[in-house]
N, C-alpha and C positions, 0 to 999 in steps of 0.2 A: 572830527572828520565826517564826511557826507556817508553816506549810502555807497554813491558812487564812486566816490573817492576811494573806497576802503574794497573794490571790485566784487561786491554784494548788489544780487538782483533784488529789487523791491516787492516783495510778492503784490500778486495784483488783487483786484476783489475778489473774496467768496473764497482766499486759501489757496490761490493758484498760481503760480509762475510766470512770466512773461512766455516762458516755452510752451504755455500749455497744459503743463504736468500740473496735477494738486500738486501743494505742499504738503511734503513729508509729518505726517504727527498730527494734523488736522481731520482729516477724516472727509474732506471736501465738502464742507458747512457754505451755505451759502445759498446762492442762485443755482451757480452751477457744480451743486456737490454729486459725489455719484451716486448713482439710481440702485437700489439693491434690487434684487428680485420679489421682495416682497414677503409678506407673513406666509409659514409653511399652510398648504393649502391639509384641509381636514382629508382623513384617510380615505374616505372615501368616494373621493375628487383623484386619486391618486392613479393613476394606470397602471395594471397588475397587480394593486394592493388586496389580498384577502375580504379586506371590508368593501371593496368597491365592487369583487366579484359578487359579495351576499346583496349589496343593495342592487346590483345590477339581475338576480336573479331573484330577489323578491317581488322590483317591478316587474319583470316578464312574469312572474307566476300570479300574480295584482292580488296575493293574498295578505290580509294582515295590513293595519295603519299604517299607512304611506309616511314613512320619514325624510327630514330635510337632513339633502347628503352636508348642509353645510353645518348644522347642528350636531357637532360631538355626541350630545347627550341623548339616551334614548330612554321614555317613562318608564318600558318595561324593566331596565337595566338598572333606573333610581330602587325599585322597589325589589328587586332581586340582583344584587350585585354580580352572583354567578349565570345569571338566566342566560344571559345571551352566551356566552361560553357553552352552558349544554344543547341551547335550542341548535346552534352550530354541531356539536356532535352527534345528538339526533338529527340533522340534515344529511349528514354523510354518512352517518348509518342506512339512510335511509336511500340516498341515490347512491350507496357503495363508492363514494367517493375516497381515496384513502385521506388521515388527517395530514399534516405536514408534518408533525414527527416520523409518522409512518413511510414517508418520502425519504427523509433523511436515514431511517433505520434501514430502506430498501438500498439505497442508495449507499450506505459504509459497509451492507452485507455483500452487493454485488462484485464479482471477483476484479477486481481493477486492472486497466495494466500501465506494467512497467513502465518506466522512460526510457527513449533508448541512448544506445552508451556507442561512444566511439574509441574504438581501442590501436593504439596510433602506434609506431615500432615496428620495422621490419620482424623480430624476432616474435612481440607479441601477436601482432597480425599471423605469421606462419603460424604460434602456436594456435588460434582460434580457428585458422581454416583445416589444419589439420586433428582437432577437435569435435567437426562440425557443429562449431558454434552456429546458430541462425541469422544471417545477416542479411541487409537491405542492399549495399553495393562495396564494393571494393575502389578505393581511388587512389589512383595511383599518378607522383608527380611528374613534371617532365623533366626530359633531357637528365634521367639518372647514370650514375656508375652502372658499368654491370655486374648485375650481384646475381648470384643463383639462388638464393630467397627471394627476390623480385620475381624471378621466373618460377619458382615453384608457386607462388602467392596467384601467381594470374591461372596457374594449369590448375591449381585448387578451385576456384574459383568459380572459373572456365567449367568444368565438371561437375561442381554443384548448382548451375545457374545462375551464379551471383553476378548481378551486371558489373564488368569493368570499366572506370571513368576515369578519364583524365582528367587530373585540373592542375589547374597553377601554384606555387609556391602561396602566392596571398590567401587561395583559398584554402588550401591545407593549413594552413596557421590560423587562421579565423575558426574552420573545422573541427579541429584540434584544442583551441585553447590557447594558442603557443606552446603545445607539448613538443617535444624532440619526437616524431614523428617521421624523419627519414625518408620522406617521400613516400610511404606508402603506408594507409589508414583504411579501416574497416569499421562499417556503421551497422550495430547490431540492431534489430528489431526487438523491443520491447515486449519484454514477456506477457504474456496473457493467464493470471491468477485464476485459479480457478475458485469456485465458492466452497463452504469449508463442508455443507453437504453435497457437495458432488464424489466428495471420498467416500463417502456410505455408501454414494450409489454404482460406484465399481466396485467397492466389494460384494454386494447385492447381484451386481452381474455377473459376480466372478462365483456366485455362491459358496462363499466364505466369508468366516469371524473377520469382521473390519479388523486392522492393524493401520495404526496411524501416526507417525512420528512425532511432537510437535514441538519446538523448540522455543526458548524462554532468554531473551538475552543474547543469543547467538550471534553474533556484528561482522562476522571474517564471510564472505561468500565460499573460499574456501571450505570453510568448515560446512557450510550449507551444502555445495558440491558433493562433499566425504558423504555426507550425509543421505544425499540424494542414491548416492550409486551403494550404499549397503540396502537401503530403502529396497531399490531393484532388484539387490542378489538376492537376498531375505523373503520376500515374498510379501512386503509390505503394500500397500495400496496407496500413499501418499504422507506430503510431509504440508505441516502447518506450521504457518510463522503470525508473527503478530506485524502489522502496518507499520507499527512505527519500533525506535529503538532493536533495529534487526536488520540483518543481511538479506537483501534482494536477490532475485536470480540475476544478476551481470555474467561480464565474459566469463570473469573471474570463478564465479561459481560454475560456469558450463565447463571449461578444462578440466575445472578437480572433479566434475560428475564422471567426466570420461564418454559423455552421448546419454546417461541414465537418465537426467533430465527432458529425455524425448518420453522416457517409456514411465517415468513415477509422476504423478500432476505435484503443482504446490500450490496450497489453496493459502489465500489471507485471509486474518480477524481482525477486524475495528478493535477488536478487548479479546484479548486470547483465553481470559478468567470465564467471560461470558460463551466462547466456544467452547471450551471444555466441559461449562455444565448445561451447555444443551448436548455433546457426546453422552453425560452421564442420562439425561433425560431419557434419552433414544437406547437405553442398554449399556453402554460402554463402560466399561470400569478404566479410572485411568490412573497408571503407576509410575509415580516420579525417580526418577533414578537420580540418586544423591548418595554421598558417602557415607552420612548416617543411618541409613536405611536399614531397617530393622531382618529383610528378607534380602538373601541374597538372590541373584537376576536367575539363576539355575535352578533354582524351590519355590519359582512364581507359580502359583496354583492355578492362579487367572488365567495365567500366559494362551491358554489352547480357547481363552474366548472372547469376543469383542474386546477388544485394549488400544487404550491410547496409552504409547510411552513421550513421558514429556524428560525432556533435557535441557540444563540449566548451560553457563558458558562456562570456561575454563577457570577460571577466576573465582566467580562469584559462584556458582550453581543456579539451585534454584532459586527465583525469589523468595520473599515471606509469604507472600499471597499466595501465589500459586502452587508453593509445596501446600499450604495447607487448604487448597482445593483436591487435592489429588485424593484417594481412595487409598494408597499403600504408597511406601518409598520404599525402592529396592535398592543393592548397592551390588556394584563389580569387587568380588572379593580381591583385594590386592597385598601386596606385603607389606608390612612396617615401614613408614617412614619414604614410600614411593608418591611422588609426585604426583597430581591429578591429572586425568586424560581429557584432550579435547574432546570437543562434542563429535566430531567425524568417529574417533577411533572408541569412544566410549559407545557411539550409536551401534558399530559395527561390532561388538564383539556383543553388546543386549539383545541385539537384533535375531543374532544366532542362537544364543542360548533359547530366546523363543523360538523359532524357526524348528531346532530340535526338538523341542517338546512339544509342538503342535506334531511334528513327523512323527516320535513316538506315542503319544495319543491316537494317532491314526492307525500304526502298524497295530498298536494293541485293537482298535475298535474293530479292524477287518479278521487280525486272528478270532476273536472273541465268538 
């Protein structure tokens, strides 16, 4: 049977189809095969490439053997494999340029912020306005039932500033996710982290022993919340989390703070191992609170001087690492056979035992 016969097109010259199209699996050989872009061009041909910035500042400076940006290879570089590598360090030593590590370290210290979160529900909405969670606008669907959480949701609202919008069913459901959302959704504003020495420097203001929370594994915002509002009653000066594997400030976490979350900051660390020992650098002694803990939280000797307490999750504790960066592990003396405490309620009852013993340190220093 022919070609035709059998309703198969005959590819034409060079791999191509009567339609136009190359054939499939040929790679369009031929006359008319396709054009690639060509061999990747040398780095320093490149626009915004490193190497294109040093050759385009060598010519403006006209010092030093003019090289060809299309030759890879540089004499000095055959005869000193590291050469060009330090002559670059000494360059920006020299014009205080930071290096690009130095960029990226600037850049994972900087306190980042949040993403923000939309928290959809009549009931949860009520709760976060009644909260004074921080939000961007309130939007509310049309032609609703009447409900008196709709009207409380808008006078809340309404009171704090928050702009009221309407939108339509499409757009609430697009807004939302497709969450069960009931007509009326709240979009919070994305917290703003603070850097993890800006704690130092409120207690500096406050002139007193830094006190600083910092949590290890914590994943419930909840628990973050708890944590935040013993932070405030105590007298702490801030709580630290690490970027990743950890609970954010969400709505979630601003309800269980109860508003503390206006008055305690929460700084991030790229590496929380690596925050901890530049605290210890800067003075700080820091005590892990863990069940094995050799001191109990009420005969913390430290407690009345720079301290970071660090707290592991419900579960787990603390990590490997991190306990064994800590300075001492102390433990909440508990009864036999009693189950472990979240971090909210473990934070708040550590919190105190120091809080009292900085207050009796003090009464003793003024008697004295």
């Amino acid at each position: 049977m022919s070609a035709a016969g059998s309703g198969r097109r005959r590819p034409g010259p060079g791999g191509w189809t009567r339609s136009g199209k190359p054939r499939p699996g040929t790679g369009g050989h031929g006359k008319r095969r396709l054009a690639g872009k060509g061999p990747t061009p040398p780095a320093e041909l490149r626009p915004g490439h490193p190497a294109q910035r040093r050759a385009a500042a060598a010519a403006a400076r006209g010092s030093g053997p003019q090289r060809d940006p299309r030759d890879p290879r540089d004499p000095r570089d055959q005869r000193d494999p590291r050469g060009q590598a330090e002559r670059d360090d000494q360059h920006r030593l020299r014009s205080g340029q930071p290096d690009q590590r130095d960029r990226r370290d600037q850049r994972d210290q900087r306190g980042p912020r949040g993403s923000a979160e939309v928290v959809a529900g009549r009931n949860a909405v009520l709760e976060s306005l009644r909260a004074a969670v921080p939000a961007v606008a309130l939007h509310v669907g049309q032609r609703l039932d009447s409900d008196d959480r709709i009207s409380e949701a808008i006078r809340l609202a309404a009171d704090a500033g928050i702009p009221v919008v309407e939108a339509g069913r499409p757009e609430m459901d697009r807004m939302t996710a497709g969450a069960v959302h009931q007509g009326l959704a709240l979009r919070i504003r994305g917290y703003d982290y603070a850097h993890p020495d800006d704690l130092l420097a409120r207690a500096a203001a406050a002139a007193e022993p830094a006190l600083i929370v910092a949590l290890d594994g914590v994943t419930d915002p909840r628990n973050l919340g708890a944590v935040a509002r013993s932070a405030a009653a105590f007298g702490a000066h801030g709580v630290l989390i690490p970027q990743r594997r950890s609970a954010g400030v969400t709505a979630g976490a601003w309800k269980a703070s109860a508003g503390a979350l206006a008055r305690v900051p929460v700084a991030q660390a790229a590496n929380l191992t690596a925050a901890l020992a530049s605290f210890r650098r800067q003075g700080l002694f820091v005590a892990g609170l863990d069940a094995a803990g050799d001191t109990a939280i009420g005969d913390l000797e430290i407690a009345d001087g720079p301290l970071v307490l660090v707290l592991g999750s419900e579960g787990r504790g603390l990590s490997r690492l991190i306990a064994s960066r800590c300075d001492l592990l102390a433990r909440i003396p508990m009864s036999a056979g009693a189950d472990s405490l979240n971090a909210g309620v473990a934070a708040g009852i550590a919190l105190y035992e120091i809080a009292a013993r900085r207050a009796g340190r003090a009464r003793a220093a003024v008697a004295g």
